[in-house]
C-alpha positions as CSV (number, residue, x, y, z in Angstrom):
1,X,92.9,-132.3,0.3
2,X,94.7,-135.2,-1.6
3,X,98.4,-134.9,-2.8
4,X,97.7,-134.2,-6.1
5,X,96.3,-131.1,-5.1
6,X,98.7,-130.5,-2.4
7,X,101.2,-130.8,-4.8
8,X,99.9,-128.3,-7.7
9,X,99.7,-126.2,-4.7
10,X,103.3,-126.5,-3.3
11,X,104.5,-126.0,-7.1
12,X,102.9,-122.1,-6.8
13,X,104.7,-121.8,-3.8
14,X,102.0,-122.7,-1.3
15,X,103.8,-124.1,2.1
16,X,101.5,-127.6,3.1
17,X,101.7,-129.9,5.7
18,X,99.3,-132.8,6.8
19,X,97.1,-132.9,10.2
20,X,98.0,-136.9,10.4
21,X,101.8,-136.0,11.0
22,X,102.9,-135.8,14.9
23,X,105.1,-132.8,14.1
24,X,105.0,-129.7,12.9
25,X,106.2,-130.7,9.4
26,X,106.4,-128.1,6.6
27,X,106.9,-129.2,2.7
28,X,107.2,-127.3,-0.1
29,X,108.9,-126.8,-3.5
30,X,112.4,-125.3,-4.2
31,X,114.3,-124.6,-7.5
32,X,117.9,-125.5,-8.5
33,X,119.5,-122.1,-9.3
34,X,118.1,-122.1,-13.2
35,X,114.4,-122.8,-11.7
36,X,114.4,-125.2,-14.4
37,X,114.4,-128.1,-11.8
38,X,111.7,-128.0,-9.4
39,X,112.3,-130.9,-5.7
40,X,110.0,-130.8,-2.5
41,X,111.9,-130.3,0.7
42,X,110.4,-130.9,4.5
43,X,111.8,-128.3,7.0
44,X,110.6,-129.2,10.9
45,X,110.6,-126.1,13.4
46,X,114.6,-124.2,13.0
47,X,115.7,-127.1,11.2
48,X,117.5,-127.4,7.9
49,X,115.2,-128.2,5.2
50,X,116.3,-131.6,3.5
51,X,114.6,-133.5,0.5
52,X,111.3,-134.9,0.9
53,X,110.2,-138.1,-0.3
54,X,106.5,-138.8,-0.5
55,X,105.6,-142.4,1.4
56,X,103.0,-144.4,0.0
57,X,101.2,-143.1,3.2
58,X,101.5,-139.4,2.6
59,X,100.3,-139.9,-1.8
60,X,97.0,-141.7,-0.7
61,X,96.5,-139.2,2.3
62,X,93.5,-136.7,2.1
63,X,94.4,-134.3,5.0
64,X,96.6,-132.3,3.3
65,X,96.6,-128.4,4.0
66,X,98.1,-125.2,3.6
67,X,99.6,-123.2,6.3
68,X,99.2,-120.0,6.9
């Protein structure tokens, strides 16, 4: 799937990653505290989840995917 879709999905709380990526790489959407702001974050195995900035690479990418 492409990011656009990717995206609308992560916004509904859908967890994605991409099969191009070495690592086990999770992104989704969190809320400031009023849910009034939505920002992706990318959390990798026990690690903290930190903001996550789209590359160039990862907005033209079409193997985006949920996981389960």
């Amino acid at each position: 799937m492409v990011f656009g879709d990717a995206l609308e999905q992560m916004k509904a709380g859908q967890k994605m990653t991409r099969r191009g990526w070495p690592f086990d790489d999770i992104v989704y959407a969190e809320y400031t505290a009023a849910a009034l702001q939505p920002y992706l974050v990318v959390k990798a195995g026990e690690r903290e989840a930190i903001p996550y900035t789209a590359t160039d690479i990862d907005l033209f990418a079409d193997d985006w995917e949920a996981v389960q």
